[in-house]
C-alpha positions in Angstrom: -4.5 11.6 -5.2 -4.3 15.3 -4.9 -4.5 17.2 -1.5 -7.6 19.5 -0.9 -5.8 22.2 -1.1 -4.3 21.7 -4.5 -7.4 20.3 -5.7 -9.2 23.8 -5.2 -6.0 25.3 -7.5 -5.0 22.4 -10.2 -6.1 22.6 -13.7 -8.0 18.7 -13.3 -8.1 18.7 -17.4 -4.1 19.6 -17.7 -3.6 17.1 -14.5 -5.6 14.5 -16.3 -3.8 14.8 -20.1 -0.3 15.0 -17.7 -1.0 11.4 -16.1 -2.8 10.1 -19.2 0.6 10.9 -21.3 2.8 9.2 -19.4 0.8 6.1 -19.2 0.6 6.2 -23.6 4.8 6.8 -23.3 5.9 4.9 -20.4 3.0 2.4 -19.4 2.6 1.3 -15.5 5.4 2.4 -13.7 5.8 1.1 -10.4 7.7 2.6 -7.1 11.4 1.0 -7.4 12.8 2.7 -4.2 11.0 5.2 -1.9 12.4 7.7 1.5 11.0 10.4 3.0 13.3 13.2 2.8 11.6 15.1 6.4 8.1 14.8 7.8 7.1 17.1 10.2 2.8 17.4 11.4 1.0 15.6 8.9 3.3 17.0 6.2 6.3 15.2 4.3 8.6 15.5 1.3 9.5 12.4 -0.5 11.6 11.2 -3.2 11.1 7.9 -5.1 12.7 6.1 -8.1 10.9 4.4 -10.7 13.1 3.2 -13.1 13.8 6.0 -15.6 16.4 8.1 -14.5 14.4 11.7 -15.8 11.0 10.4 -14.1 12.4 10.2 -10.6 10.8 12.1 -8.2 13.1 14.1 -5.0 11.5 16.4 -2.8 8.2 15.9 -3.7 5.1 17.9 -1.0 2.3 15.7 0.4 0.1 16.0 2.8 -1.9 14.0 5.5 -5.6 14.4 5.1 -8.9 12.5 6.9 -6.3 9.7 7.4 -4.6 9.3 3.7 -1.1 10.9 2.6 -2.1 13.2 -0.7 0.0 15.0 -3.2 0.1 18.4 -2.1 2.4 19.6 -5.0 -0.1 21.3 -7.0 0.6 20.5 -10.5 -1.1 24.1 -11.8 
């Protein structure tokens, strides 16, 4: 889920009790509406709805890696 590069910097425990407390307060939220905002050499920003207004994501950094697009925002 996380890029390589992000991975090497994130706190993994707060990462983990981030994602863990939004599925206890909002439950499975699914992808409502999705763009990419600009993607340029295996790197993109993207913004995405998913339902609750002060969730939605705009601008967000990921990253192409061995094939799979990764979150390269680095949640630290």
């Amino acid at each position: 889920m996380l890029s390589e590069r992000c991975g090497a910097i994130a706190d993994k425990r707060l990462f983990s009790n981030i994602v863990e407390g939004y599925a206890e307060d909002f439950g499975h939220l699914s992808v409502k509406t999705f763009a990419v905002d600009q993607m340029s050499s295996g790197e993109a920003r993207v913004s995405y709805t998913v339902g609750l207004p002060n969730r939605d994501i705009t601008d967000e950094r990921w990253t192409r890696e061995s094939g799979k697009w990764l979150n390269d925002g680095c949640l630290t």
